[in-house]
N, C-alpha and C positions, 0 to 999 in steps of 0.2 A: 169651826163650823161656821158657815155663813148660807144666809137664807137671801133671799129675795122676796119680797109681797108683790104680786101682779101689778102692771100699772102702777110701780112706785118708783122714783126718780132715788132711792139709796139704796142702799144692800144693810142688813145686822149681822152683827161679827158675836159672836160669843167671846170676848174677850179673856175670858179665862183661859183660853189657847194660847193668848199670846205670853213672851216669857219678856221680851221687850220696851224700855217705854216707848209709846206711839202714838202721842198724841191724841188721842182719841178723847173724847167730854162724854162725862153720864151724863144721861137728860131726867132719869127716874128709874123707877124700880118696879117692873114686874112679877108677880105672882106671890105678893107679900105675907098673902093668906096663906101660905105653904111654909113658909119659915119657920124656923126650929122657933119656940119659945127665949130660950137663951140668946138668938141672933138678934141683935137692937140695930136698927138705921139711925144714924148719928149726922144725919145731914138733912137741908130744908127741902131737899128735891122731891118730888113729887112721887104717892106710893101708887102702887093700883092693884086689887085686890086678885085681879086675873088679863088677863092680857086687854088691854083699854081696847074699846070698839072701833075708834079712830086712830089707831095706831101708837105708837110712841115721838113719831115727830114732834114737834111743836113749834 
């Protein structure tokens, strides 16, 4: 699945589609408020409770 946001110079890939490595870098985590209890993020990257207002670029 791949989205576009208007007037945005990248495209978001759903990377769980892909089966490949590809190079790709997380930048953060959205929708953290919906995770299973049992699911822990084990990394410094940045959470956001629902999709950040100013996008996920940075």
């Amino acid at each position: 699945m791949f989205w576009n946001k208007k007037d945005s110079h990248s495209i978001s890939i759903l990377v769980g589609n892909l089966e490949d490595p590809t190079g790709l870098e997380v930048k953060g985590h959205v929708f953290v408020s919906e995770k299973p209890d049992y699911y822990e993020i084990g990394d410094d990257l940045p959470q956001f409770e629902q999709f950040p207002e100013g996008g996920t670029r940075q």
